[in-house]
C-alpha positions as CSV (number, residue, x, y, z in Angstrom):
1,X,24.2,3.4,12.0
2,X,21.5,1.1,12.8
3,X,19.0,0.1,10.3
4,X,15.4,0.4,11.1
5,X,12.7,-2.6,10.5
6,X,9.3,-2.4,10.5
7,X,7.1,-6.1,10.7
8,X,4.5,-6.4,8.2
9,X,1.6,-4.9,10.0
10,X,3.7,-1.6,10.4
11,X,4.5,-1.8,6.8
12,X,1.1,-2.5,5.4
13,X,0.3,0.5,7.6
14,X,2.7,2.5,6.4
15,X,1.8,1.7,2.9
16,X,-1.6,2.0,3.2
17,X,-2.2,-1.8,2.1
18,X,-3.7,-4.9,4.0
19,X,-1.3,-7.5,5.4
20,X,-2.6,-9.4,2.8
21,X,-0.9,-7.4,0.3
22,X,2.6,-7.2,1.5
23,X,2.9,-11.0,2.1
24,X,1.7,-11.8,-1.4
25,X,2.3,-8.7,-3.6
26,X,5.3,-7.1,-1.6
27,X,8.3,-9.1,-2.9
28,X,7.0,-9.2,-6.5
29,X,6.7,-5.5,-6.7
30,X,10.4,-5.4,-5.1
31,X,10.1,-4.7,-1.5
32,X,12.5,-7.2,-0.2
33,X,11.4,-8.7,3.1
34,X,13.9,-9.7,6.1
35,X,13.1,-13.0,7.8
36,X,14.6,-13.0,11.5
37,X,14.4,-16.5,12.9
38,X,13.2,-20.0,11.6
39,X,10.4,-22.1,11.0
40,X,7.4,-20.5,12.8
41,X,8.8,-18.2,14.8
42,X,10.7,-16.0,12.1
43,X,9.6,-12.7,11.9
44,X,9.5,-11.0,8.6
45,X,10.5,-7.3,8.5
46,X,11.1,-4.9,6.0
47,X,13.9,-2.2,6.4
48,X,12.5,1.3,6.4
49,X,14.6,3.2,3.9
50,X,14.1,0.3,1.2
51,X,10.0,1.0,2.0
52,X,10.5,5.0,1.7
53,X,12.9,4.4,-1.5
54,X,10.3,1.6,-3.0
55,X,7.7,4.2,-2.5
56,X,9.8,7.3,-4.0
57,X,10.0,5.2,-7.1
58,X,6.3,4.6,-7.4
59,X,6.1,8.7,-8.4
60,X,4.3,9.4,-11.5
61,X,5.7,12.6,-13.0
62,X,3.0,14.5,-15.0
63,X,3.5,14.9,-18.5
């Protein structure tokens, strides 16, 4: 199976957040980013299933 990357514009997409937010706030909250490459050509990715899992565990159950 291969896994599926999205770069950080997809993912601040995807999350609904500026790019701003996932280079700063992304790894503190626990979304692990992939760097591909050195210096100033590595791209940074984050792997799809870790987003949709991150995001699963952001759930507030009602109570």
């Amino acid at each position: 199976m291969i896994a599926q990357f999205m770069d950080v514009r997809e993912t601040a997409e995807y999350l609904n957040m500026s790019v701003q937010w996932v280079y700063r706030e992304a790894p503190r909250v626990g979304l692990a980013p992939y760097r591909f490459g050195a210096g100033r050509n590595a791209k940074i990715q984050f792997k799809v299933s870790e987003v949709q899992a991150w995001i699963k565990q952001q759930k507030i159950e009602a109570g």
